[in-house]
Steps between C-alpha positions, in 0.01 A plus 500: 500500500322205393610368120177342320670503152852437388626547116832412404659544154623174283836536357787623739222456796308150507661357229922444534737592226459148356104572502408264754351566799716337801317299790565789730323727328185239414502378857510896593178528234289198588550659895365840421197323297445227767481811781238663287694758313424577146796437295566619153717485267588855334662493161559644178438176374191315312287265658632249292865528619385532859278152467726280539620692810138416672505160543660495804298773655101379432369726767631850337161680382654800278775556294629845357635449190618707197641784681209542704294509146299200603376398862438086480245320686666147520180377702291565177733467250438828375688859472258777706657752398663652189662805377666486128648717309278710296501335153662857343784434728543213425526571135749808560750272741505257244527775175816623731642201503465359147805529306735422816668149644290511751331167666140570606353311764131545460266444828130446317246359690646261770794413283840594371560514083862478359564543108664130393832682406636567822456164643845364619614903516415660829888519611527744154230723636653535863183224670698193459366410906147479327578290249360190687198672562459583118538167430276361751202736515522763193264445185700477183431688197582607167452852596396610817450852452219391215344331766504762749407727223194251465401517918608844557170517755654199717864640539620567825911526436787491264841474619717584229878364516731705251795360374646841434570834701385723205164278431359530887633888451293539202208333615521703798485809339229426324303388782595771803196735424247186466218464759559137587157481707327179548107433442309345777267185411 
């Protein structure tokens, strides 16, 4: 069988538990790229926690980002394809979760929103190995859900990290009959 594309997840796959990617595994990517191969990166995260990533490989064409919400075309700076959530779901994820300790992270357009207030928390809401990357590449607000609230047409994902058992139980129940479909553009 001949192998014209290969995608390989970020965290746990590409990137070490430290987040770094070792010089095995770059020499291993700059070989498939230099034979020909498409390479990509596959990731649940936003282009703009994946860019600093791309440096090292310039040849890589696409990137899959977002959960596979967003398709990246590195050559011309520009996402070619784009499926958010419907701007009603939006709205009813983030009606759910109002009223619990819940950290949002909120994937609009090609970037990641945090609400100010749980800056220097991630450990409380079980992420603490992301809390480099918050600090790094998130966008800092007063309230991010306002903002999403604001670009419900350009959101692609919201993780939501609960502090408590009963909140993500709650929130769950509220949302396990919701059609979480997302809207091509």
């Amino acid at each position: 069988m001949n192998y014209q594309l290969f995608a390989a997840d970020m965290d746990g796959t590409v990137l070490n538990s430290q987040k770094i990617i070792t010089p095995r595994t770059r020499a291993a990517i700059l070989a498939a790229l230099d034979a020909g191969y498409e390479v990509l990166f596959a990731t649940g995260r936003s282009y703009s926690e994946v860019k600093p990533y791309l440096k090292d490989f310039p040849q890589m064409h696409y990137l899959l980002t977002v959960s596979g919400a967003s398709v990246v075309d590195l050559r011309a700076g520009k996402s070619i394809c784009r499926h958010p959530f419907s701007p009603g779901t939006v709205e009813k994820v983030l009606a759910a979760l109002s009223g619990t300790d819940v950290m949002i992270s909120h994937f609009v357009g090609e970037e990641v929103y945090l609400s100010s207030r749980f800056r220097g928390h991630f450990d409380d809401y079980g992420c603490g190995c992301y809390t480099k990357l918050g600090e790094d590449c998130a966008m800092w607000l007063p309230d991010a859900s306002a903002f999403c609230l604001e670009h419900t047409e350009e959101t692609y994902k919201l993780n939501a990290f609960f502090r408590y058992d009963e909140d993500f139980a709650r929130a769950t129940e509220l949302l396990k009959d919701e059609d979480m479909t997302a809207e091509e553009k």
